[in-house]
KOLDRENMI-265953 format. One record per residue (C-alpha): x, y, z. Coordinates in pm, 1 decimal. Layout:
residues N
pt c1 X; c2 Y; c3 Z
...
end
This chain:
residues 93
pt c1 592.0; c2 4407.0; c3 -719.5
pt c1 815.6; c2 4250.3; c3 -1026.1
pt c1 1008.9; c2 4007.1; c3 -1043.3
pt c1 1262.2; c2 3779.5; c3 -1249.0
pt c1 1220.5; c2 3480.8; c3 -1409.1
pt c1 1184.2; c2 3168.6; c3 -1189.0
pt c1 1439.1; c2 3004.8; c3 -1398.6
pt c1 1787.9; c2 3076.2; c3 -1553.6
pt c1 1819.5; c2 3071.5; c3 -1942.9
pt c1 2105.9; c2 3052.7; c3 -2064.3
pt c1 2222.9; c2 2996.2; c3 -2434.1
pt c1 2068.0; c2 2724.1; c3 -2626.6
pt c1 2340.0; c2 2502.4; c3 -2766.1
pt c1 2093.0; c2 2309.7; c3 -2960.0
pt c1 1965.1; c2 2555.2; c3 -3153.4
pt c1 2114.0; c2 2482.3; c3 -3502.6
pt c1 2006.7; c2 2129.2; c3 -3463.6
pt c1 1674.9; c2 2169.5; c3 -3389.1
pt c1 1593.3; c2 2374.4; c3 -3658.8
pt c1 1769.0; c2 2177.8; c3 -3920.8
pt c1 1540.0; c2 1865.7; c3 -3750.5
pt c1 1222.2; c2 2098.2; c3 -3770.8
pt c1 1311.4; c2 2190.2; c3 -4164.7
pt c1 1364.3; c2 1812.9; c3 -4256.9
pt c1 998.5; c2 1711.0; c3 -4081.4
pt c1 857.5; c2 2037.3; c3 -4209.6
pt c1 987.5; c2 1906.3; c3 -4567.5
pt c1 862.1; c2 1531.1; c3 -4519.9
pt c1 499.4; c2 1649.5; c3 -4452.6
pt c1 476.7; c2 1888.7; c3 -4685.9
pt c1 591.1; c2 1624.3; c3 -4986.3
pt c1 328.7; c2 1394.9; c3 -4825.5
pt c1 92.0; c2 1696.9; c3 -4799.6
pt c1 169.4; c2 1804.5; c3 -5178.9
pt c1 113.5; c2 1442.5; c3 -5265.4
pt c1 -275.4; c2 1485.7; c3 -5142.9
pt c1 -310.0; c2 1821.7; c3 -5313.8
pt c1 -135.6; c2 1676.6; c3 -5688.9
pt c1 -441.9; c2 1369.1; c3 -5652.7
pt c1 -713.3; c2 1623.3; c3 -5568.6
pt c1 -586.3; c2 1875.8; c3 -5867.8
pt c1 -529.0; c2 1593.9; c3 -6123.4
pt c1 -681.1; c2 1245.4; c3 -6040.2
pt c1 -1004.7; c2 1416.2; c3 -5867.0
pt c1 -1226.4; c2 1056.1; c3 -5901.1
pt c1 -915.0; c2 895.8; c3 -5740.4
pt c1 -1000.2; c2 1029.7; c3 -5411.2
pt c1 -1373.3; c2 901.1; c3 -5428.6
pt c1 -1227.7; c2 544.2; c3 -5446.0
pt c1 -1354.5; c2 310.1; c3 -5156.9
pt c1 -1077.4; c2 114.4; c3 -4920.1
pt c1 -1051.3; c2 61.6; c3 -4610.0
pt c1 -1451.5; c2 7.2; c3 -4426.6
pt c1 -1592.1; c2 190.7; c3 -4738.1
pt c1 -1367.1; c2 498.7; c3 -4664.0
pt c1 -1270.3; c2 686.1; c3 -4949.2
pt c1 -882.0; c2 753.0; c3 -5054.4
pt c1 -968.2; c2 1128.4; c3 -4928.5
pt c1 -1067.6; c2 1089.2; c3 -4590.5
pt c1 -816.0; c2 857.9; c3 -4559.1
pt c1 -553.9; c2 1033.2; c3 -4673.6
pt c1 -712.1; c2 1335.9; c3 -4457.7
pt c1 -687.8; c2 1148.9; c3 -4171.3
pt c1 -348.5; c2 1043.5; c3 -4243.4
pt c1 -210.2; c2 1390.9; c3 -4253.9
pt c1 -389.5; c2 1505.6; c3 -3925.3
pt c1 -264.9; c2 1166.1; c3 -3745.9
pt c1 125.7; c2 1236.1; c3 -3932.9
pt c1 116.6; c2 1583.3; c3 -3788.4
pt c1 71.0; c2 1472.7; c3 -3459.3
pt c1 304.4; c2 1194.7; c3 -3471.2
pt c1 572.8; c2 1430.5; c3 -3656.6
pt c1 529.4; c2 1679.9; c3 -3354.1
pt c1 552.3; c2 1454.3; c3 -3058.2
pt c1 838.2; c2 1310.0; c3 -3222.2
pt c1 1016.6; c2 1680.8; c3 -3253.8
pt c1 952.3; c2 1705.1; c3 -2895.4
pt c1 1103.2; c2 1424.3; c3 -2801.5
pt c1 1404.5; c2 1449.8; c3 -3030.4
pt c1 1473.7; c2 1812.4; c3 -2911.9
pt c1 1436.7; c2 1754.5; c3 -2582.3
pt c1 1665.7; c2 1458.8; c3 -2581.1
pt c1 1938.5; c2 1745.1; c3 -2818.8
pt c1 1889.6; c2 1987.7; c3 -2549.8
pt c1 1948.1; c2 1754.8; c3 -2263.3
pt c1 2276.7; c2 1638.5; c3 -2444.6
pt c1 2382.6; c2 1995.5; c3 -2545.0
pt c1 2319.6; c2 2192.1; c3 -2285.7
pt c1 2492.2; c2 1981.2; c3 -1956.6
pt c1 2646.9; c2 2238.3; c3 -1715.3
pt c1 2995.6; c2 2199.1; c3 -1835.0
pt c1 2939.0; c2 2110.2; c3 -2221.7
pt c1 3143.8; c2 2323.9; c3 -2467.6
end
């Protein structure tokens, strides 16, 4: 036995803003992200210096870009769902 979706979709009105909000964050982390790779290809001993406990600029700045990426897509989530809930009222042209 088939049936339809439980829900109705209808058009996304949000669409063009959410991707032009998922290109800007996709083009803040990778600038931070190139950042990491432009130490490790040309100031190698840079990322063996000791900071923060004895950590070392590398797996700190490691760490940094796994803990961004989830900040960067919790934030997307929220801001999209608050564009979709704006956009997409029954009634909004």
């Amino acid at each position: 036995m088939l049936h339809g979706p439980a829900v109705e979709l209808g058009k996304d009105k949000s669409i063009e803003k959410k991707t032009r909000l998922g290109v800007v964050m996709f083009t803040i982390y990778m600038i931070v992200y190139a950042g990491f790779v432009l130490i490790g290809t040309f100031l190698p001993k840079a990322l063996g210096v000791k900071f923060i406990s004895g950590q070392n600029l590398a797996f700190l700045y490691g760490m940094g870009l796994i803990v961004l990426a989830g900040v960067m897509g919790l934030l997307y989530n929220f801001l999209c769902t608050r564009l979709e809930d704006r956009l997409n009222k029954e009634g909004h042209s």
